[in-house]
C-alpha positions in Angstrom: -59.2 7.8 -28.1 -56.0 9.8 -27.9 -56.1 10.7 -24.7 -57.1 7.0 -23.5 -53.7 5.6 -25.5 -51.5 8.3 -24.1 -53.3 7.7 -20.4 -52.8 3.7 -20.6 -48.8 4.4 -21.8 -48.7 6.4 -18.9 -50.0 3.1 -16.2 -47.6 0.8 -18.4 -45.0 2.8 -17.0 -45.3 1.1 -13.8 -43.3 -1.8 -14.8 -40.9 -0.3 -16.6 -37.7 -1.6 -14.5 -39.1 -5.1 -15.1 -39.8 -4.9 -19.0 -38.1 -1.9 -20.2 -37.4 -3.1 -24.0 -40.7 -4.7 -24.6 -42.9 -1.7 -23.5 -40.6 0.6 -25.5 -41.3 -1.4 -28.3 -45.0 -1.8 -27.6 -44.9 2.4 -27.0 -43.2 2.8 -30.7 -46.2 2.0 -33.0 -48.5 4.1 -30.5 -46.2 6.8 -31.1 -47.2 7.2 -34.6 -51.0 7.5 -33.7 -50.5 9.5 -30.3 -48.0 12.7 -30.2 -48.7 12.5 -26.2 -47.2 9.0 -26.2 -43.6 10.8 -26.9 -43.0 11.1 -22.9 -43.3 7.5 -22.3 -41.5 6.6 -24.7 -39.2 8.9 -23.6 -39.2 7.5 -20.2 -39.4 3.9 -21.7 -35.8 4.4 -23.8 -34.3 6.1 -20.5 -34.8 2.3 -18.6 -33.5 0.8 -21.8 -30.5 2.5 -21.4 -30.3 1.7 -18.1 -30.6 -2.4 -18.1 -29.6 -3.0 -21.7 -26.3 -2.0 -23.6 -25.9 1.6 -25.2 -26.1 0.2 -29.1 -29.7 -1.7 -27.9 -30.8 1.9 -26.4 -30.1 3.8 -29.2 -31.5 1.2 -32.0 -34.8 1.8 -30.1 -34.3 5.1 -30.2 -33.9 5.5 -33.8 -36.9 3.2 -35.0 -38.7 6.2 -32.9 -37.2 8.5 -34.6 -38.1 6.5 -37.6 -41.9 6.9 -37.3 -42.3 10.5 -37.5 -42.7 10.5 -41.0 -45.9 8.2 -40.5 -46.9 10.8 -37.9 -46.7 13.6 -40.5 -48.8 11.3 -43.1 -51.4 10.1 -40.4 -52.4 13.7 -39.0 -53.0 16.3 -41.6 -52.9 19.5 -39.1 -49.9 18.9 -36.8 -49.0 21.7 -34.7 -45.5 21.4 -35.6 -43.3 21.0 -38.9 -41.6 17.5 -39.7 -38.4 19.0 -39.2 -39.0 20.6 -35.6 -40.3 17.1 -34.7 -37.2 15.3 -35.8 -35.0 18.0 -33.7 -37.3 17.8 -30.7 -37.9 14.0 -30.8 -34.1 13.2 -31.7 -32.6 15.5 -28.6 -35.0 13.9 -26.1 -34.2 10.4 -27.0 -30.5 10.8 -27.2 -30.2 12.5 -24.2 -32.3 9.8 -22.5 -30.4 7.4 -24.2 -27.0 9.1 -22.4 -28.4 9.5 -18.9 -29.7 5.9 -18.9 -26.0 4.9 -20.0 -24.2 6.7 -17.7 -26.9 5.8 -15.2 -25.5 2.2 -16.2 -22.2 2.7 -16.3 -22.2 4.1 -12.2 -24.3 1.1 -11.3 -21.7 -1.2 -13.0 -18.7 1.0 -11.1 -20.5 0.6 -8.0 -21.4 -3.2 -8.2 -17.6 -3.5 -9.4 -16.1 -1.8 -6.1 -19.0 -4.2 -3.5 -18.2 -7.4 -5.7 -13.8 -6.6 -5.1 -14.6 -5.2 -1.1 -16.5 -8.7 -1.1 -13.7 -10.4 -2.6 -10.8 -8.9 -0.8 -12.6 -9.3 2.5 -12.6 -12.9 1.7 -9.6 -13.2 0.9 -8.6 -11.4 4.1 -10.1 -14.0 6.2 -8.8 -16.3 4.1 -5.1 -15.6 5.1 -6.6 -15.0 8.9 -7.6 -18.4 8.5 -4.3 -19.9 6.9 -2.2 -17.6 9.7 -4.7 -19.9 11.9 -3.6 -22.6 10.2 -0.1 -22.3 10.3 0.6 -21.2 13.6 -1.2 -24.2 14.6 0.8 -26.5 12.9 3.8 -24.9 13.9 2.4 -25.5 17.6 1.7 -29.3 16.9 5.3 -29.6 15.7 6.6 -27.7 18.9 4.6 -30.1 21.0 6.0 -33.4 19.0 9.6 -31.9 19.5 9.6 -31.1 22.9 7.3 -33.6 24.4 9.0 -36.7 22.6 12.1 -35.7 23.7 11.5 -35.6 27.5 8.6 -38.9 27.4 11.4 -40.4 25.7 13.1 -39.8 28.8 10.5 -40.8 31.1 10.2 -43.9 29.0 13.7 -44.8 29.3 14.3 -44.3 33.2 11.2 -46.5 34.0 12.3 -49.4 31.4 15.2 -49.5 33.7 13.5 -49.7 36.8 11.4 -52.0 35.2 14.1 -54.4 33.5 16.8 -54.3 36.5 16.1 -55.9 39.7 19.3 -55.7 41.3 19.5 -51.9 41.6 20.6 -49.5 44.3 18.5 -47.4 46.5 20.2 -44.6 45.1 20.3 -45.3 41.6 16.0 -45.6 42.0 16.3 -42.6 43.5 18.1 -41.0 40.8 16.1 -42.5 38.6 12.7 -41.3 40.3 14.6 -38.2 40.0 14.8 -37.7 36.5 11.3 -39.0 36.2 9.7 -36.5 38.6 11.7 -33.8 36.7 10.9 -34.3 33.4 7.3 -35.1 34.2 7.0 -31.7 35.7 8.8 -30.3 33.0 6.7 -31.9 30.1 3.3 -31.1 31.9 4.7 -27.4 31.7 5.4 -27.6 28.4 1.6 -29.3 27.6 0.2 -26.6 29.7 1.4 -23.5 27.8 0.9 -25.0 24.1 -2.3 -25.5 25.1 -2.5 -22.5 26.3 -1.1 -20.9 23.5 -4.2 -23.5 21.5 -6.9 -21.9 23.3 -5.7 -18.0 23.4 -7.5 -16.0 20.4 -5.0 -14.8 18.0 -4.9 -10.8 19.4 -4.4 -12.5 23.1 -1.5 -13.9 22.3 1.2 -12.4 24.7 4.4 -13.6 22.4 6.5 -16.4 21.4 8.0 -18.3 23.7 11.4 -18.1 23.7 12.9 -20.5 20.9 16.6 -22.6 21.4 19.7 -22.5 19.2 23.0 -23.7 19.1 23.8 -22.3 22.6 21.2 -24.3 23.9 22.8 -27.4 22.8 25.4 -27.8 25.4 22.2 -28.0 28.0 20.2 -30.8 25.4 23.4 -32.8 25.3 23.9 -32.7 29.2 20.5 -33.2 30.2 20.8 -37.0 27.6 24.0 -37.8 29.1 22.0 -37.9 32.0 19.2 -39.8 31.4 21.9 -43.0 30.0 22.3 -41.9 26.8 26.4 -42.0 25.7 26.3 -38.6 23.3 29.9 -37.7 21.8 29.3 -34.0 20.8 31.7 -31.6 19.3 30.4 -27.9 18.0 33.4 -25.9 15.7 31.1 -23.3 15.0 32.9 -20.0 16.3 30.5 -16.9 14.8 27.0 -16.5 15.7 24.8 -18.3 13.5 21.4 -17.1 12.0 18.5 -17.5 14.4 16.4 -19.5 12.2 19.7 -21.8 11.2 20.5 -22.3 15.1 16.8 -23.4 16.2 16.5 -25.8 13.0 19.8 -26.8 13.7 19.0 -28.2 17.9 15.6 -29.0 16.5 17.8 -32.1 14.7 20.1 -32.9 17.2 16.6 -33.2 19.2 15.5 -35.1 17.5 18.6 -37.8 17.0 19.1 -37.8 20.2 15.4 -38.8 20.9 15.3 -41.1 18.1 18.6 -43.0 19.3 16.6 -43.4 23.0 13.4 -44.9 21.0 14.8 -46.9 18.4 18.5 -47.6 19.8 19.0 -47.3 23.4 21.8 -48.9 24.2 24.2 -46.9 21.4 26.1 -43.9 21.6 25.4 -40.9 19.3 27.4 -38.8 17.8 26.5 -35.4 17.5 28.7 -33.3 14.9 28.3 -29.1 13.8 30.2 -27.4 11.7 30.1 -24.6 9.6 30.3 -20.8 8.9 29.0 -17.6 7.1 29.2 -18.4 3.3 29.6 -21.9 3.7 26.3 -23.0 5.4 25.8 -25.0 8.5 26.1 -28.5 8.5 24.6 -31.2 11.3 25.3 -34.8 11.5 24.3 -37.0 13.8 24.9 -40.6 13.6 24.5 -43.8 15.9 25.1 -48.0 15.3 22.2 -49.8 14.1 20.2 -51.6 16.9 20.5 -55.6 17.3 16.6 -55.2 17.4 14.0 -53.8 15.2 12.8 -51.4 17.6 12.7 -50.5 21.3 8.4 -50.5 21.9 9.0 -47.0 22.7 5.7 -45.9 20.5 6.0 -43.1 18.3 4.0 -41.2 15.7 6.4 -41.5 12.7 6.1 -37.9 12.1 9.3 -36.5 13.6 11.7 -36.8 10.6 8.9 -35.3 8.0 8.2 -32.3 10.0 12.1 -32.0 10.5 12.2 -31.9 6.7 9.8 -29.3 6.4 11.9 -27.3 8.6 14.6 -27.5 6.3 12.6 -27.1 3.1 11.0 -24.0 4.6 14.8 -22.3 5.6 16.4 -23.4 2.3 18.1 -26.4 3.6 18.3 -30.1 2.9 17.8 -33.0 4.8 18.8 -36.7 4.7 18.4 -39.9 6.6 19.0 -44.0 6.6 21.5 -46.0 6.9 25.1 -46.2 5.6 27.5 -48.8 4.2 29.3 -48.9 7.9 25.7 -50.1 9.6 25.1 -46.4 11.4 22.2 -44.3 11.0 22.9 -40.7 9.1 20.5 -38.1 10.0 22.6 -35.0 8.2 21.2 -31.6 7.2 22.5 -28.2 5.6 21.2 -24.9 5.7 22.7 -21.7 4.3 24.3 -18.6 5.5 24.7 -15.8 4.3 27.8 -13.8 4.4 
């Protein structure tokens, strides 16, 4: 009968990572009948360390160690005395009641360290995916800068071909000029942001080269030319921050192509000023058109990008219209002495 009781706690053993508690419980009153249950129960506590906290492991434990006085009082002839069997019994399950808990504890480490890899290589993509991001919008803004400045051109010289009948053979071939120019000019501009749009991120060979303040001059010349009347003046003598001088022509940019859209037939007035300690300052202004608009279309997103620009370089931006019937478009950015 013994021997059939210690042989079936032996087979219950089996599922001892699925039920650990309940056959260690189950084990503990056959333990006072059987001596040669002692191993599984053994083995039994060791699992309960393992998937249960240390204070469950060792309250198991000591209800074990609790049933070897019934032992003594069920068997008259044990081959051991009562104290040898509370030394023996007691060293076993407390050191199966250790291993299973450090056992425990290095399976805790170890699902600590995949759970943060997991988390931090999520995270990583995560920033892949918002340097993605970014860039991208930064590339969308690039392309509503630089192509509505020169269709806005385009759109300009053929209105005029359009509207004036009376014109010159050479002033349609000026025109056609500027037309053919700036067409091949944009479609080289489309052409390498979406070029840019379709490299992978480690392709990339560079930034392009981006404008500032001694660009101007050119912008302001090449509007003159397309019919705009532009009154610029530039009293900025030291060389200003790179990020200042590209926001800075992003805005005049901007004006300029704004005034074309909205108020063709004004003048703009382009004013920059500024210098290390002081900040940079940008105004350009222009009359009010007669009419609402000029038909040129446009996506209504060139001022709120342009404020982002600012925001992001720790500037300011305004715009509207003023008590003298001109429209305002001023910004400030620092820098530093």
């Amino acid at each position: 009968m013994n021997a059939a009781l210690g042989a079936a706690c032996c087979v219950a053993l089996w599922w001892r990572t699925r039920w650990p508690l309940a056959l260690a419980l189950v084990f503990t009153p056959v333990g006072v009948v059987v001596g040669a249950a002692s191993v599984a129960i053994t083995v039994a506590v060791f699992h309960v360390a393992v998937a249960h906290r240390a204070r469950v492991a060792l309250a198991v434990a000591a209800a074990n160690v609790a049933t070897v006085p019934l032992f003594y009082a069920l068997h008259t002839d044990p081959k051991f005395s009562i104290w040898v069997d509370f030394a023996l019994r007691g060293a076993f399950l407390a050191a199966a009641v250790g291993w299973g808990s450090a056992v425990r504890a290095q399976r805790q480490l170890v699902g600590s360290l995949r759970d943060r890899a997991a988390r931090l290589e999520a995270e990583q993509h995560l920033r892949v995916d918002q340097a993605r991001l970014t860039e991208r919008t930064r590339i969308a803004r690039e392309m509503h800068d630089i192509l509505a400045h020169r269709l806005s051109l385009l759109s300009l010289h053929a209105g005029a071909l359009e509207i004036r009948v009376d014109t010159s053979r050479e002033e349609i071939a000026e025109a056609a000029g500027v037309i053919r120019a700036n067409t091949h000019e944009a479609l080289e501009d489309l052409r390498e942001i979406i070029g840019v749009l379709r490299a992978e991120p480690s392709a990339s060979g560079g930034e392009r080269p981006q404008p500032d303040l001694g660009d101007l001059p050119e912008l302001v010349e090449t509007a003159r030319a397309a019919g705009t009347k532009v009154s610029y003046d530039c009293a900025v003598d030291a060389p200003a921050p790179a990020t200042a001088g590209r926001t800075v022509y992003r805005l005049v940019q901007e004006g300029l192509t704004n005034v074309r859209k909205h108020a063709p037939h004004t003048a703009a007035d382009v004013r920059i000023s500024g210098a290390p300690g002081e900040g940079l300052q940008v105004l350009v202004t222009n009359p009010l058109p007669l009419t609402p608009h000029s038909g040129v279309p446009g996506a209504g997103l060139g001022l709120v990008g342009l404020r982002e620009r600012f925001v992001l370089a720790g500037g300011r931006l305004e715009h509207g219209a003023d008590a003298d019937g001109r429209f305002r478009l001023a910004g400030w950015l620092p820098w530093p002495t």
